[in-house]
N, CA, C and O atoms as a GROMACS GRO file, in nm:
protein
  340
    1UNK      N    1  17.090   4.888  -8.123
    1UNK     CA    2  17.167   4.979  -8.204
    1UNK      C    3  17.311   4.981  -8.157
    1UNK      O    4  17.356   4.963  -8.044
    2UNK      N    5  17.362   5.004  -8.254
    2UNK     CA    6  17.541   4.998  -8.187
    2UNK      C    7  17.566   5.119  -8.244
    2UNK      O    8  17.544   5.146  -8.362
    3UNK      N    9  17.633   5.226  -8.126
    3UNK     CA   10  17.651   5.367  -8.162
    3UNK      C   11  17.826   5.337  -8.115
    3UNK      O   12  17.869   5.338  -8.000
    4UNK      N   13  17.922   5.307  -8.263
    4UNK     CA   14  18.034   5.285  -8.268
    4UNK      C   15  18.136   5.426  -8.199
    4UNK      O   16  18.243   5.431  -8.138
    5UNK      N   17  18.042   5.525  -8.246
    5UNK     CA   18  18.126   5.638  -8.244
    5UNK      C   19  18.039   5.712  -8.160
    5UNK      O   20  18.040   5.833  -8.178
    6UNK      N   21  17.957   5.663  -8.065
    6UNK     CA   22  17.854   5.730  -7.958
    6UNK      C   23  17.762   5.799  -8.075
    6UNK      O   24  17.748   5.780  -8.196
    7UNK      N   25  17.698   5.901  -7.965
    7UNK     CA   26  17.589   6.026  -7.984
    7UNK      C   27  17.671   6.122  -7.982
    7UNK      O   28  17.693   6.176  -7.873
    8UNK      N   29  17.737   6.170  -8.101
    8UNK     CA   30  17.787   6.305  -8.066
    8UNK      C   31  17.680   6.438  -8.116
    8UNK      O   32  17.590   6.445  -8.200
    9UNK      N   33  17.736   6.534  -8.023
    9UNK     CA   34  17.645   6.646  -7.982
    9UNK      C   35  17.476   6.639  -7.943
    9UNK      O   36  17.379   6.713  -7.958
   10UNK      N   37  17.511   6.476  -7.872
   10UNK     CA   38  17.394   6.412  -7.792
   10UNK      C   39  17.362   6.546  -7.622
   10UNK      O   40  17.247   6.575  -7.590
   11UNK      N   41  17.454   6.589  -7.562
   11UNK     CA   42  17.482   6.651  -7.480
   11UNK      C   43  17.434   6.810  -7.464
   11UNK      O   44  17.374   6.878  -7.381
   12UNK      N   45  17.500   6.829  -7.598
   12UNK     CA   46  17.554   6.976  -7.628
   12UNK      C   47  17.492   7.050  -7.749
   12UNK      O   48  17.557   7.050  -7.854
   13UNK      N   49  17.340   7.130  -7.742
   13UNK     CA   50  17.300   7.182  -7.832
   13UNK      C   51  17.364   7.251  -7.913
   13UNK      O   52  17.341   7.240  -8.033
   14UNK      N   53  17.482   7.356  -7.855
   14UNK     CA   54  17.564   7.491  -7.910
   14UNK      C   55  17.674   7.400  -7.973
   14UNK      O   56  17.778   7.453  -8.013
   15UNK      N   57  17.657   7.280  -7.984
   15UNK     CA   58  17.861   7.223  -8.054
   15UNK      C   59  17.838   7.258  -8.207
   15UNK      O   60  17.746   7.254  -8.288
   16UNK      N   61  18.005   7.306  -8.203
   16UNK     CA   62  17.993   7.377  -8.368
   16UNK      C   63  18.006   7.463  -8.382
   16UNK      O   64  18.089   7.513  -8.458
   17UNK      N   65  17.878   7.552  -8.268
   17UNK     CA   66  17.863   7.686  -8.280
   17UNK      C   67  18.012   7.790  -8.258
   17UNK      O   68  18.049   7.799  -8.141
   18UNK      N   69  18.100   7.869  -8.369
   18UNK     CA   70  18.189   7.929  -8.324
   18UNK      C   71  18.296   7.829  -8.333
   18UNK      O   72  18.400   7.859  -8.274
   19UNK      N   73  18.294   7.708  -8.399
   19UNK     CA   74  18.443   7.659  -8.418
   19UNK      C   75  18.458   7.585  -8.280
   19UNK      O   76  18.572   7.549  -8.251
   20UNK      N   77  18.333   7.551  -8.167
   20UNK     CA   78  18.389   7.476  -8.047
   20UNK      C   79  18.351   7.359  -8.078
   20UNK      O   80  18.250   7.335  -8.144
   21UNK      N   81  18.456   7.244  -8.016
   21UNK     CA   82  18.432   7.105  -8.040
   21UNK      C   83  18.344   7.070  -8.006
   21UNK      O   84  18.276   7.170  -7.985
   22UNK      N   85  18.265   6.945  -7.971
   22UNK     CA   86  18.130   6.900  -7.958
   22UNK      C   87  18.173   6.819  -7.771
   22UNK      O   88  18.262   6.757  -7.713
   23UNK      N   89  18.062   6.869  -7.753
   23UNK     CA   90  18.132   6.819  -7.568
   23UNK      C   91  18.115   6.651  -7.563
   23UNK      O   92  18.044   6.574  -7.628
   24UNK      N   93  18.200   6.634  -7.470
   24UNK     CA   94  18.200   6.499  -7.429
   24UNK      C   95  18.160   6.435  -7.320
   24UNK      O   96  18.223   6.478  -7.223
   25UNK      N   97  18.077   6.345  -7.288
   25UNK     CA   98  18.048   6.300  -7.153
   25UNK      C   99  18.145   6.210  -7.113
   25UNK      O  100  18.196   6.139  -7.201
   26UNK      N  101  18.189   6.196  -6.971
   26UNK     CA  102  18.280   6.187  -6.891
   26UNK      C  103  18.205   6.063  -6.800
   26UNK      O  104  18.176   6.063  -6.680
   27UNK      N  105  18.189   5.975  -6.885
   27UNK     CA  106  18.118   5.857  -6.812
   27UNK      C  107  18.195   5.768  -6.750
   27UNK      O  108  18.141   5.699  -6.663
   28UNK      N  109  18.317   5.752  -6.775
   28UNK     CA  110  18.365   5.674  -6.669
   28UNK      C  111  18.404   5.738  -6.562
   28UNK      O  112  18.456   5.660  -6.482
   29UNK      N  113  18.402   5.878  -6.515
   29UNK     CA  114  18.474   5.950  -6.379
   29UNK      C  115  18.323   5.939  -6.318
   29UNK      O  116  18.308   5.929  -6.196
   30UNK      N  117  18.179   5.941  -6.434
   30UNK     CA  118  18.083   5.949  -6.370
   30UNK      C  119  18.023   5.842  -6.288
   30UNK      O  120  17.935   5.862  -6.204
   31UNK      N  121  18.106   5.664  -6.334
   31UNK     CA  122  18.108   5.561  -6.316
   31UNK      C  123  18.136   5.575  -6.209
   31UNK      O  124  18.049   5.549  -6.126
   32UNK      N  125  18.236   5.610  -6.173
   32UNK     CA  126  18.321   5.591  -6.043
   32UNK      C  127  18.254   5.714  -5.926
   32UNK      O  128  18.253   5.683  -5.807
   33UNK      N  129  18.221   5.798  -5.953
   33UNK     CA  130  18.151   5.897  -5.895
   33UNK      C  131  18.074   5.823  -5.803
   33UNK      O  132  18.091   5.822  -5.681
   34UNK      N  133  17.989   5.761  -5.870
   34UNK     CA  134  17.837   5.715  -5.863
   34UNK      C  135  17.883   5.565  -5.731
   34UNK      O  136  17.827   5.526  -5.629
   35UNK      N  137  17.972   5.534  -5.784
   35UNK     CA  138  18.027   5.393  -5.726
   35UNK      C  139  18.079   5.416  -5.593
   35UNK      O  140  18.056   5.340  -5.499
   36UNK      N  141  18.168   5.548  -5.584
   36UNK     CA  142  18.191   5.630  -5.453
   36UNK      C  143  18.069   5.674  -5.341
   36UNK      O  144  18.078   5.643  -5.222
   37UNK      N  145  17.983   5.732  -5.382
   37UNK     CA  146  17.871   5.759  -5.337
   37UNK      C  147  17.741   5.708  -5.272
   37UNK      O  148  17.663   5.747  -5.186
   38UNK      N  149  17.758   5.568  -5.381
   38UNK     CA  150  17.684   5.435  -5.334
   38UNK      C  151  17.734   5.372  -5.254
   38UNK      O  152  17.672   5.273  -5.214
   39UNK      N  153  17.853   5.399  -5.204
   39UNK     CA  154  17.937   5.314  -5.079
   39UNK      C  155  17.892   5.380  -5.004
   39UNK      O  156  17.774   5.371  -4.971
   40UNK      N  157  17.995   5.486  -4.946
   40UNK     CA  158  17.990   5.592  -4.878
   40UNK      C  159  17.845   5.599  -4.806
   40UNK      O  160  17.816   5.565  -4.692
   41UNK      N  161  17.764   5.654  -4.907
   41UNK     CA  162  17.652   5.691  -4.828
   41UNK      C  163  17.552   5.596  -4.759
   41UNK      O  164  17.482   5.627  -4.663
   42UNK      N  165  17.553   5.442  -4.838
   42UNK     CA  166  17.510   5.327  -4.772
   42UNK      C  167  17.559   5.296  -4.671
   42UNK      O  168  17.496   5.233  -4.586
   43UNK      N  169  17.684   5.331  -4.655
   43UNK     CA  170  17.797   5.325  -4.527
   43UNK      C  171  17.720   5.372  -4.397
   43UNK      O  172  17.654   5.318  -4.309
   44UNK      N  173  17.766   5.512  -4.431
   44UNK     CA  174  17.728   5.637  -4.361
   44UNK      C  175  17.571   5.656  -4.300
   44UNK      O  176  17.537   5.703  -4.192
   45UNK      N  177  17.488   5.604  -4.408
   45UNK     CA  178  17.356   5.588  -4.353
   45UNK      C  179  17.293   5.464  -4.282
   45UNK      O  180  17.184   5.464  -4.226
   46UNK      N  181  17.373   5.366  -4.293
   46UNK     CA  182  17.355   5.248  -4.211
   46UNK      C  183  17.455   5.258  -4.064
   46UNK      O  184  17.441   5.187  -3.964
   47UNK      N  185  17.534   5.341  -4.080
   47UNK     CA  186  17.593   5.357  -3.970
   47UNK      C  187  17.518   5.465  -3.849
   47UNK      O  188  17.493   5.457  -3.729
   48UNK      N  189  17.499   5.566  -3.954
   48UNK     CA  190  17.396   5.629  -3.839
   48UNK      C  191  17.263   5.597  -3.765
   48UNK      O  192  17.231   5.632  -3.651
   49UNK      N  193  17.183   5.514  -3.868
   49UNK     CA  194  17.096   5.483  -3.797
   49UNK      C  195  17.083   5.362  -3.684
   49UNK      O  196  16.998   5.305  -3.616
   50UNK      N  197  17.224   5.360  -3.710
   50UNK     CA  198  17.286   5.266  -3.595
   50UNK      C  199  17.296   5.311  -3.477
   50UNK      O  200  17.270   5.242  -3.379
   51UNK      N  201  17.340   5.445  -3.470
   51UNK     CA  202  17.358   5.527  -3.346
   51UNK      C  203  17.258   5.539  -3.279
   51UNK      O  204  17.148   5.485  -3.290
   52UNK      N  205  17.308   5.631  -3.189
   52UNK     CA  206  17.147   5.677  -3.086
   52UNK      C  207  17.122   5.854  -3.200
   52UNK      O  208  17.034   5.935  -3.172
   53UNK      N  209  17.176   5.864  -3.262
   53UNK     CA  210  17.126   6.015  -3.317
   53UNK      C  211  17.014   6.020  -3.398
   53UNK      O  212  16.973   5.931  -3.472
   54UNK      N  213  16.960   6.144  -3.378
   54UNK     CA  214  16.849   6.164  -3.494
   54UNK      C  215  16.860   6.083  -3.619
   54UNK      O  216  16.969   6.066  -3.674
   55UNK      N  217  16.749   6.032  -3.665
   55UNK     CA  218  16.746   5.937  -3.779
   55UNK      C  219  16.759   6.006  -3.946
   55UNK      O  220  16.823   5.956  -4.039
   56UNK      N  221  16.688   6.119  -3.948
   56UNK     CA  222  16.646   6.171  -4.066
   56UNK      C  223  16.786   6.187  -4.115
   56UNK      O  224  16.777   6.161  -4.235
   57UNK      N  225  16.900   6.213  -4.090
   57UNK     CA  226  17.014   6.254  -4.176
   57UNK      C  227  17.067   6.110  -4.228
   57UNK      O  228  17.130   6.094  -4.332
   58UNK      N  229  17.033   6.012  -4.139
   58UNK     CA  230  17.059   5.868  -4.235
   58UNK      C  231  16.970   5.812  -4.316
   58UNK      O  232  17.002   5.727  -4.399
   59UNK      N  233  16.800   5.873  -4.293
   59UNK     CA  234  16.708   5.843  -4.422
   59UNK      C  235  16.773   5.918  -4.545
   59UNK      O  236  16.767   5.877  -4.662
   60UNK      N  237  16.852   6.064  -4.490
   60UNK     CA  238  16.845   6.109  -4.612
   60UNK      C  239  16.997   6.047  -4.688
   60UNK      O  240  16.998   6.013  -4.806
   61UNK      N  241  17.111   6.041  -4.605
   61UNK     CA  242  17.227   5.954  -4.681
   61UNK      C  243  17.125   5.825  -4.742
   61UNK      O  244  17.122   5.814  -4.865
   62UNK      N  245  17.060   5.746  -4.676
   62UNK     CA  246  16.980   5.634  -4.784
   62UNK      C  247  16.921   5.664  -4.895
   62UNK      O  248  16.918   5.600  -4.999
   63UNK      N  249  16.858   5.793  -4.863
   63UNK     CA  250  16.843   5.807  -5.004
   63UNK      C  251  16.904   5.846  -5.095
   63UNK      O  252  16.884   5.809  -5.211
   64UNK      N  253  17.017   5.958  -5.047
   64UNK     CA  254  17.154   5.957  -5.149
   64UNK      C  255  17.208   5.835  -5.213
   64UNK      O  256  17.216   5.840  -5.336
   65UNK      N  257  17.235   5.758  -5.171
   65UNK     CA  258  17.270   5.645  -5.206
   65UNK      C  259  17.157   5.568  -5.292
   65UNK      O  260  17.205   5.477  -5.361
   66UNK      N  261  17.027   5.583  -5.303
   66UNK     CA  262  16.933   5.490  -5.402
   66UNK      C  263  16.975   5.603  -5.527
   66UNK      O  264  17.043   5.550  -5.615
   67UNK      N  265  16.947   5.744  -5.546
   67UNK     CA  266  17.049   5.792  -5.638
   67UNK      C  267  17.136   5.738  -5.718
   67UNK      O  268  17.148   5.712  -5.838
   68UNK      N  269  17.206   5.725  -5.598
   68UNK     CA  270  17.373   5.729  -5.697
   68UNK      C  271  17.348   5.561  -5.739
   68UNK      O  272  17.453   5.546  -5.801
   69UNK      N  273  17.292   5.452  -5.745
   69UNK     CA  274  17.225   5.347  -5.727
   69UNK      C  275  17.177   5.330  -5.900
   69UNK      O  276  17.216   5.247  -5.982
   70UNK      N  277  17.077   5.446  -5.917
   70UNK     CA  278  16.974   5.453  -6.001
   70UNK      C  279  17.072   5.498  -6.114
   70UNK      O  280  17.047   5.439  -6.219
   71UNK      N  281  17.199   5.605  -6.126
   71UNK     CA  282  17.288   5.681  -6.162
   71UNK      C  283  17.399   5.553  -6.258
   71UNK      O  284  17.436   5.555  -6.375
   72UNK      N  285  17.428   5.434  -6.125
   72UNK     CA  286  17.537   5.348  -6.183
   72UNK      C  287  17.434   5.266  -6.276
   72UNK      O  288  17.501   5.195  -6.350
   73UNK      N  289  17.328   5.254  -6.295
   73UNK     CA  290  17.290   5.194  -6.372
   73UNK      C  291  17.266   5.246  -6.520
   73UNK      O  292  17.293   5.189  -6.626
   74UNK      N  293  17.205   5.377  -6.494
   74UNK     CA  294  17.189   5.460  -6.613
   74UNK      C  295  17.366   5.479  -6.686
   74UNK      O  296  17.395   5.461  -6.804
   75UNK      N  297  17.415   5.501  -6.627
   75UNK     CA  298  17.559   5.540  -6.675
   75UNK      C  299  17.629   5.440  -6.719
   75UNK      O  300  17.717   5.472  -6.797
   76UNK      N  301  17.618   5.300  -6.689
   76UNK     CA  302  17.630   5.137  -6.735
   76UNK      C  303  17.585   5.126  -6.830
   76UNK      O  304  17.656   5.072  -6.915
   77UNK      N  305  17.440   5.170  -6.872
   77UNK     CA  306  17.400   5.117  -6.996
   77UNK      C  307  17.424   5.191  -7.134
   77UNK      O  308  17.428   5.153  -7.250
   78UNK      N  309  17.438   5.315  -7.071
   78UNK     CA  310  17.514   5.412  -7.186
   78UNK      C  311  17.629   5.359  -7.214
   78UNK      O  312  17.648   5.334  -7.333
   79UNK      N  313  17.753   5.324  -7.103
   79UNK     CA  314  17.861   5.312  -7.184
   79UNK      C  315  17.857   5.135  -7.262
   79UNK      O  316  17.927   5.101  -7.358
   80UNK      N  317  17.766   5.054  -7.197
   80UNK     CA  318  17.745   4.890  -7.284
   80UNK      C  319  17.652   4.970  -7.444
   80UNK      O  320  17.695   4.915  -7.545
   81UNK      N  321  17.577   5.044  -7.465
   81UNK     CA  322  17.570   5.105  -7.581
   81UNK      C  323  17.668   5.169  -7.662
   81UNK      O  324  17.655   5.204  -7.779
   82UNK      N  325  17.765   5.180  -7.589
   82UNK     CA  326  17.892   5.216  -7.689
   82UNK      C  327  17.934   5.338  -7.685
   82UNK      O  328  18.034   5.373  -7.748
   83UNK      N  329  17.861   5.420  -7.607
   83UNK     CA  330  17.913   5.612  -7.589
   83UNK      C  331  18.046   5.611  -7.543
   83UNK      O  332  18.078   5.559  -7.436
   84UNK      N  333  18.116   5.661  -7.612
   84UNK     CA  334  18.224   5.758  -7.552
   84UNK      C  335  18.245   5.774  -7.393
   84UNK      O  336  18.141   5.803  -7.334
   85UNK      N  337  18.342   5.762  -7.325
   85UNK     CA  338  18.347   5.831  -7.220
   85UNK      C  339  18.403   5.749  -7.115
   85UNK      O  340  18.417   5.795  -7.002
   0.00000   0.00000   0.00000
């Protein structure tokens, strides 16, 4: 399907309601979000468990990072579908 002009009021049950515009998703700051996060925390969690410190705060940055992982993909295929944002 090619959604030229996205999903609008895909987001936002209330758009309309009262004369407010229909919201917009913000997929490319969410792009980059996601792209920040997947560094960072792959960083951060491969670095710690590098150390001599407790491990669990770098299982859990690893798993932040499969997140934000799972996130750049979902948010990729929305905007190659053509959404807005």
């Amino acid at each position: 399907m090619d959604y030229s002009q996205g999903l609008p009021d895909h987001h936002d049950p209330t758009a309309g309601i009262g004369g407010a515009a229909p919201a917009r998703s913000a997929l490319t700051l969410r792009l980059w979000l996601a792209s920040f996060g997947l560094v960072f925390c792959l960083g951060a969690g491969l670095l710690w468990l590098a150390s001599d410190l407790p491990a669990w705060p770098g299982v859990v940055l690893l798993a932040l990072a499969a997140v934000a992982a799972v996130d750049l993909v979902v948010v990729a295929r929305r905007k190659a579908r053509g959404e807005p944002g």
